[in-house]
N, C-alpha and C positions, 0 to 999 in steps of 0.2 A: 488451387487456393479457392475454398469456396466463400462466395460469397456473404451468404445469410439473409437476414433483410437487408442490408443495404441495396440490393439490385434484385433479389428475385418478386418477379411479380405475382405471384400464388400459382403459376402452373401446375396441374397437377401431373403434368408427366414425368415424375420419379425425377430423380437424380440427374441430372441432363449434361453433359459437358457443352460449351461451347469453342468451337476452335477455327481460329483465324490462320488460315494457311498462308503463307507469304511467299507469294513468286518470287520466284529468280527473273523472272520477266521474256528470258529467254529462248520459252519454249515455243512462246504465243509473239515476242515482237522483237526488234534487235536490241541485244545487250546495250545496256548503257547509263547513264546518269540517272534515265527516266524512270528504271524500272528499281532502285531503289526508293520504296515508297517513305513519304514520307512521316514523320512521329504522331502530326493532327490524324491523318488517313488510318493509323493503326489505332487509334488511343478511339476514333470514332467506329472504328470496327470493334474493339474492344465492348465501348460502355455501350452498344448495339446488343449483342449478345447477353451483357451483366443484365441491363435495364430491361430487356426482355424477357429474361426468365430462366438462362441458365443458372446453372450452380455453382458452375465452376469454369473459369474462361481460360485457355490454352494461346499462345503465340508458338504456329510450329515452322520456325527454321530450318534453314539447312544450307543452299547455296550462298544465299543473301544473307550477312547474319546483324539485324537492325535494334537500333536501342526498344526493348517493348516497354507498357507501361506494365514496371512490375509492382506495385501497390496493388492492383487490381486483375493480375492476372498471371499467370505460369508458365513461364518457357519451355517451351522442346525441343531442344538440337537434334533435328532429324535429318542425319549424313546421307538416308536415303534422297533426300531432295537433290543431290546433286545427280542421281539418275533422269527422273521424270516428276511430273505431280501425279500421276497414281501411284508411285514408291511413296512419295509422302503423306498420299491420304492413308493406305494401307500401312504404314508404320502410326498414322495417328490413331486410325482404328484399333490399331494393334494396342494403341497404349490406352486407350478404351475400354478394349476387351479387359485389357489385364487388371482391370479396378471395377470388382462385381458390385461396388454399392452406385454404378454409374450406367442408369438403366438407355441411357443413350446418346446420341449424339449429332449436334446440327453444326454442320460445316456451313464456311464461308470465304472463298479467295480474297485477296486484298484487292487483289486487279481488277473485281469487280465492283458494282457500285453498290456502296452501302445502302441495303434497304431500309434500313433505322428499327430501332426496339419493335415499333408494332407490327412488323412484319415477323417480325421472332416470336413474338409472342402468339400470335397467329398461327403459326406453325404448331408450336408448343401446343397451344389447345388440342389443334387435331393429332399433335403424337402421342396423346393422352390414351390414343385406343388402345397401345398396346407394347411389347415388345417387337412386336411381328411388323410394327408401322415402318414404311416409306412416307415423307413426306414433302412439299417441297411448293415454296412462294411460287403464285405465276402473278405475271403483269399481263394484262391484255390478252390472257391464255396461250404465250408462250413462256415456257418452264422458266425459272430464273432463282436465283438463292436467296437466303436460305434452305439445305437441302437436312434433314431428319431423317437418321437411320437407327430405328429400336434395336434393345441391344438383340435380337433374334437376325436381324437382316446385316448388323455389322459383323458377326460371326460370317454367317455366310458371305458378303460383300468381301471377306478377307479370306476364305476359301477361293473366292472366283478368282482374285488379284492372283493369290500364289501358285492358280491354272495358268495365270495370263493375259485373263481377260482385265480389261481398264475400267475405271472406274464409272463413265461415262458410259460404254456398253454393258454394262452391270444396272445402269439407271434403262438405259434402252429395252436390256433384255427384260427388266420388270415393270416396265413402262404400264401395264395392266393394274398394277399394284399402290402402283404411286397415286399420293391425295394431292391432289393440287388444289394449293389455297390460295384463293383469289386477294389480292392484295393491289388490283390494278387502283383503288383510289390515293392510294400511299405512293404514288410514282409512277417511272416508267423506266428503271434500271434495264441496261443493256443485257441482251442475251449472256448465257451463265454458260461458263465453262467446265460445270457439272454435271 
């Protein structure tokens, strides 16, 4: 669902998906009540991504399956979640890929702390360089999300997934490539599990 003007804020990086991954919570901490997140946490991950500058905002499901706000944003039932979260970023890429007027794409877990619109937007500017762009919020120059993959590196980011390699050593192996945009006066969100 795109937006239009209600939420974008002139980025010029094409076409941007924005998409909210939602843990099962069970990979990173024990199953349980906690790790069903709840409606405030998603609805501010959502209008994060809108207010910032996507186009079009994504909720992708799979284990967990949670009310999203849908006035403002598109669900993805992705059964791949019940494997791992790099099966669900690699089925969200995949559904990226498969919509060529959607020149890219910036992930963000729920489990992590929401950086707010201006760190997206931020982002946004620098993925302006290209299709080819990596890019990704740092606080205090340790890596953290917002993570930006142009649509050139999410092709290949889904070639590497379906070698085997994870999503996270796919950021490591490019680690040379990746823009990291300074966003430490906006927060201090805990390390990303991107």
């Amino acid at each position: 669902m795109g937006f239009g003007d209600d939420f974008n804020s002139g980025s010029s990086a094409g076409s941007v998906a924005g998409i909210v991954l939602v843990a099962r919570g069970d990979e990173r901490i024990p199953a349980g009540e906690s790790d069903v997140p709840g409606v405030e946490r998603l609805m501010a991950a959502v209008s994060s991504l809108g207010a910032g500058g996507c186009d079009s905002v994504y909720v992708a499901l799979g284990a967990r399956v949670v009310p999203a706000p849908d006035t403002i944003s598109t669900t993805l039932y992705l059964p791949e979640w019940y494997d791992s979260l790099d099966a669900c970023v690699r089925a969200a890429l995949s559904f990226v890929d498969q919509h060529p007027a959607l020149d890219g794409a910036v992930l963000q877990t729920l489990d992590s702390p929401d950086p707010g619109p201006s760190a997206v937007s931020r982002v946004l500017a620098v993925a302006a360089q290209g299709p080819n762009t990596i890019c990704r919020a740092e606080f205090a120059g340790k890596p953290a999300q917002p993570v930006y993959l142009g649509a050139d590196r999410i092709r290949e980011a889904i070639e590497q997934a379906g070698a085997g390699l994870t999503t996270v050593r796919y950021l490591i192996d490019h680690r040379n490539d990746v823009v990291g945009v300074d966003c430490t006066d906006l927060g201090n969100p805990a390390n990303s599990v991107l």
